[in-house]
C-alpha positions as YAML, in Angstrom:
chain: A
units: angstrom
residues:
- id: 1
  name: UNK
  ca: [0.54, -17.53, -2.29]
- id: 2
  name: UNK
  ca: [0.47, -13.70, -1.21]
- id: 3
  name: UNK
  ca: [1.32, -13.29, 2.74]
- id: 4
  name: UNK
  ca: [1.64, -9.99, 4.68]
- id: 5
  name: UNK
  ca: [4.13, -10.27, 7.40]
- id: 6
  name: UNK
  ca: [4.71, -7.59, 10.41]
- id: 7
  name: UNK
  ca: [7.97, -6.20, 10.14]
- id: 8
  name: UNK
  ca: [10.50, -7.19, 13.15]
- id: 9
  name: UNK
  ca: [14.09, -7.60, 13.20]
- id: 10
  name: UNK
  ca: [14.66, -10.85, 11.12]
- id: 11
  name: UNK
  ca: [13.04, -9.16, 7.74]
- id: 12
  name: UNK
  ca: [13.84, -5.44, 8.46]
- id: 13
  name: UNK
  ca: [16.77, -4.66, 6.83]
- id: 14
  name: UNK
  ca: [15.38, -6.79, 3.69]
- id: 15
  name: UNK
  ca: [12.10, -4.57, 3.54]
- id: 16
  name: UNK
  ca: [14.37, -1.28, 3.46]
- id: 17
  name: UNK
  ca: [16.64, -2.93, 0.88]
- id: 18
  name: UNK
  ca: [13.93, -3.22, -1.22]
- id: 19
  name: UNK
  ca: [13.36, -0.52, -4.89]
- id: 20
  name: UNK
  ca: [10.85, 0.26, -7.60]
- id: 21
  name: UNK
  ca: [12.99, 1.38, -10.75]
- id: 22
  name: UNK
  ca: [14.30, 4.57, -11.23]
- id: 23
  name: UNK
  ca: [10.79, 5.91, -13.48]
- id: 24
  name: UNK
  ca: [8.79, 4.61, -10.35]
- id: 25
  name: UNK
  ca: [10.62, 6.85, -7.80]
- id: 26
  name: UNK
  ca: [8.56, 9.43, -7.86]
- id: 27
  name: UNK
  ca: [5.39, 8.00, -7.55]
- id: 28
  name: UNK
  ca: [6.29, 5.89, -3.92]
- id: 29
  name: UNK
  ca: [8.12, 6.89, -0.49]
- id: 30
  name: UNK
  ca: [10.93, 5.00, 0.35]
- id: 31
  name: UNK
  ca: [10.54, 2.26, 2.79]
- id: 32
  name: UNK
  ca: [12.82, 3.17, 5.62]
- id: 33
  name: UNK
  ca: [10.11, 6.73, 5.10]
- id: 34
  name: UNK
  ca: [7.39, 4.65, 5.34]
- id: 35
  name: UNK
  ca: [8.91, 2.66, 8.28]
- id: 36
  name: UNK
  ca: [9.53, 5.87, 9.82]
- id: 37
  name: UNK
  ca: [6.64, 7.42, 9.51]
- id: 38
  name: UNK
  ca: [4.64, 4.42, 11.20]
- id: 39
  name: UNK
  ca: [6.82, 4.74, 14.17]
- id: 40
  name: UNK
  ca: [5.44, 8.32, 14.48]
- id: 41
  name: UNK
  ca: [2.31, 7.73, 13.29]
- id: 42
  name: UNK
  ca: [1.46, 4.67, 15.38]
- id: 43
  name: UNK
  ca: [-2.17, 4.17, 13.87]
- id: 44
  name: UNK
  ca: [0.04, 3.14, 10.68]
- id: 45
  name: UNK
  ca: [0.89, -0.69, 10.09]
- id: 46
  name: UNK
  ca: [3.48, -1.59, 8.07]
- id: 47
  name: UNK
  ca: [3.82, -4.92, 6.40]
- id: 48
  name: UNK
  ca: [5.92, -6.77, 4.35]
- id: 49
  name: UNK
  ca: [4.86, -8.79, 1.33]
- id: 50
  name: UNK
  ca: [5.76, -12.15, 0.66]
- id: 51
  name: UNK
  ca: [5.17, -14.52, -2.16]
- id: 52
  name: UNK
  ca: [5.62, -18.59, -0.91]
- id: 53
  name: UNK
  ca: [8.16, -16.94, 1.16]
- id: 54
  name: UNK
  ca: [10.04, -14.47, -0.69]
- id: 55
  name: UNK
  ca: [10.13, -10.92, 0.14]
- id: 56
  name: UNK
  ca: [8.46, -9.10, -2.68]
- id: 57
  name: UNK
  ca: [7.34, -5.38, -1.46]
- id: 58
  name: UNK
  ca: [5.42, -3.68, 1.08]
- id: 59
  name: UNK
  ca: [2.47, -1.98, 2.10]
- id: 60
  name: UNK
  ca: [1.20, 0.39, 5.03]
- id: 61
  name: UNK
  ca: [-2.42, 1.23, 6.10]
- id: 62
  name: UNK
  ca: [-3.83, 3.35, 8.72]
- id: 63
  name: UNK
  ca: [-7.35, 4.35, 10.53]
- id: 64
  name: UNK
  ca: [-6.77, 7.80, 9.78]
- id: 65
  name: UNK
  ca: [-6.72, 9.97, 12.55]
- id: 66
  name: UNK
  ca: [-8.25, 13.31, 10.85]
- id: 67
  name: UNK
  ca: [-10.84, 11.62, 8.77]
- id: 68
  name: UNK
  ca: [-11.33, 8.07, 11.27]
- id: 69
  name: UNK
  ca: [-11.38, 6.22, 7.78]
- id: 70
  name: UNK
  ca: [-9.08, 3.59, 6.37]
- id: 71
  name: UNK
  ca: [-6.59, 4.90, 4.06]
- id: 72
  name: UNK
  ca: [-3.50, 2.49, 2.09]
- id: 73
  name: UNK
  ca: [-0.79, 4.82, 2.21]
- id: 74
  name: UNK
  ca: [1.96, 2.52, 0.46]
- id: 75
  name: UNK
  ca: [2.10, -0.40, -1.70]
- id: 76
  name: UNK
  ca: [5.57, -0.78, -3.51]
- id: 77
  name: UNK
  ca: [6.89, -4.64, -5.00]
- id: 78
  name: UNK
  ca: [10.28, -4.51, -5.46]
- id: 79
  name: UNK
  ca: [11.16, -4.10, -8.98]
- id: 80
  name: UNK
  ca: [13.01, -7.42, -9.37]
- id: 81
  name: UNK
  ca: [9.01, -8.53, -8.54]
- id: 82
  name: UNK
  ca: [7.19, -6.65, -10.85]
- id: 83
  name: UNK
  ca: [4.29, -7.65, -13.44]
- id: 84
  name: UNK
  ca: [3.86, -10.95, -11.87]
- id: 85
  name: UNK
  ca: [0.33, -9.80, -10.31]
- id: 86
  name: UNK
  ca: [2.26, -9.87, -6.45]
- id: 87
  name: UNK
  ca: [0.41, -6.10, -6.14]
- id: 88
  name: UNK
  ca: [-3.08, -7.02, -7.35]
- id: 89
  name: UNK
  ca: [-2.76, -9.97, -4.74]
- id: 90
  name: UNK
  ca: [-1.60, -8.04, -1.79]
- id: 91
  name: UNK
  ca: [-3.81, -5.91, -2.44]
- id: 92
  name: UNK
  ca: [-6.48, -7.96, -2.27]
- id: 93
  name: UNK
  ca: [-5.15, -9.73, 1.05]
- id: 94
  name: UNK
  ca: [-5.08, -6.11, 2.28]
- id: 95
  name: UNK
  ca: [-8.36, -5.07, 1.57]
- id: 96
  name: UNK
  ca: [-9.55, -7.94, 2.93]
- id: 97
  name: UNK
  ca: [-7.82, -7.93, 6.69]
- id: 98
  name: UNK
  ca: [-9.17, -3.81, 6.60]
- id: 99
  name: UNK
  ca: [-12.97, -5.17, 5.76]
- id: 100
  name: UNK
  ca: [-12.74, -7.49, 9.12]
- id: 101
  name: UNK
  ca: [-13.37, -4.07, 10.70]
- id: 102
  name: UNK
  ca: [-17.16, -4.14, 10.07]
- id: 103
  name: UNK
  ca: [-17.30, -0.78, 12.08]
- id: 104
  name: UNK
  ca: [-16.23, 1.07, 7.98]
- id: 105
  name: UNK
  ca: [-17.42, 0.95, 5.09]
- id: 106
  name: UNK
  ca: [-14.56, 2.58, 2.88]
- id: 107
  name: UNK
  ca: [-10.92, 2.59, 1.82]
- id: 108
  name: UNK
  ca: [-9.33, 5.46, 1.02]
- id: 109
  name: UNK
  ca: [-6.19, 5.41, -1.60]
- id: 110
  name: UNK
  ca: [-4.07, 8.22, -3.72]
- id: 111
  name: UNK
  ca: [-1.61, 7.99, -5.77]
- id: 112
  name: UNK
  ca: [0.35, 10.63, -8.30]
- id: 113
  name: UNK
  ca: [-1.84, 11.67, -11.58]
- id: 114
  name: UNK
  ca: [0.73, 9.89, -14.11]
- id: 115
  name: UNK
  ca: [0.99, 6.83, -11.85]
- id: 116
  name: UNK
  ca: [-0.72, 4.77, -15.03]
- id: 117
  name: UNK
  ca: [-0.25, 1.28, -13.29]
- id: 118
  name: UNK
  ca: [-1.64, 2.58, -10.13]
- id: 119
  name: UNK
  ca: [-5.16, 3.59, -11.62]
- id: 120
  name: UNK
  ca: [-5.32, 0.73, -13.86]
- id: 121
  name: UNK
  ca: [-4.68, -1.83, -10.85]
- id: 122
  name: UNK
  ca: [-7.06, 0.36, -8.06]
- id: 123
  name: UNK
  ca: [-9.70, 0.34, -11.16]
- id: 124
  name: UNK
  ca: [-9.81, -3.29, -11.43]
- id: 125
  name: UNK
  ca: [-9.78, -3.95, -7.91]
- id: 126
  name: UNK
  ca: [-12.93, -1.49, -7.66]
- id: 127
  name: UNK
  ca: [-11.85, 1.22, -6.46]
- id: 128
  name: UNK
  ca: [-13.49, 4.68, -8.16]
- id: 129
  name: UNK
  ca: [-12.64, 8.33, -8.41]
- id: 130
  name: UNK
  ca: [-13.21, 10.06, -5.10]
- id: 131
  name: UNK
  ca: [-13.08, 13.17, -6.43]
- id: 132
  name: UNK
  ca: [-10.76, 14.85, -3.97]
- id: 133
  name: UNK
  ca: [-7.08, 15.94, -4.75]
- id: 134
  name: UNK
  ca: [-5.15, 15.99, -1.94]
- id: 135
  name: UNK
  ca: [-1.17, 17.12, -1.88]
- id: 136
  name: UNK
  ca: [-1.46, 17.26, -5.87]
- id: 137
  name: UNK
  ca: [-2.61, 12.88, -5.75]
- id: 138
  name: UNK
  ca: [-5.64, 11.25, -6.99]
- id: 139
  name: UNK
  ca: [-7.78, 10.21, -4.34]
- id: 140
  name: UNK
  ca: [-9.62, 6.83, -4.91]
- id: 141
  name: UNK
  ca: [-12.30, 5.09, -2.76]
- id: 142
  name: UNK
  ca: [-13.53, 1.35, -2.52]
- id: 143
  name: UNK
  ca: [-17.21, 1.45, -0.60]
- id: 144
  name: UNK
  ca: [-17.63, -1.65, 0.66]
...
């Protein structure tokens, strides 16, 4: 079972231990980045991913403050973790929790051109073509 977790002091240093493979690296921020970035950017939650338990990856979302819309900006599982359908789950936990705001109607995502995996999985999960390019990435939506 697929559980997002706030990030605190007793899984920390786990989340930023955590890698995609070497072919992945360009397509994801690192999480101590991410982690970063959400301390700067306080509209940005970051959670950890968990699967019964274990620590499997990690995801950040926002209410973005330029475009007041919800946008994923992260979703990495650790690439001891991959293909065991831990990123379709989360993401579907995820989309979920963002949908309890009934004041939206939309999530935003992007994600690099030859990021294969990442269109296949936003595809099945509904998400379409948004038509935008932003910072040379894809940008996806899911109306909901």
């Amino acid at each position: 079972m697929i559980a997002l977790k706030e990030i605190d002091r007793s899984n920390f240093f786990d989340v930023i231990k955590l890698g995609v493979s070497d072919e992945q690296k360009g397509f994801v921020a690192t999480n101590v980045f991410s982690l970063a970035q959400a301390k700067a950017f306080p509209e940005c939650i970051p959670l950890a991913i968990y699967a019964d338990e274990v620590l499997v990856g990690f995801t950040m979302y926002c209410l973005d403050q330029e475009d007041h819309e919800y946008w994923i900006y992260r979703l990495m599982i650790d690439t001891k973790h991959q293909s065991k359908g831990y990123g379709k789950a989360a993401m579907e936990k995820l989309i979920e929790r963002i949908q309890d705001d009934k004041q939206h109607r939309v999530i935003f995502i992007s994600f690099e051109p030859e990021n294969m995996w990442a269109q296949q999985l936003y595809e099945k999960l509904g998400f379409e073509v948004d038509g935008r390019v932003i910072d040379g990435e894809i940008v996806y939506k899911l109306e909901y």
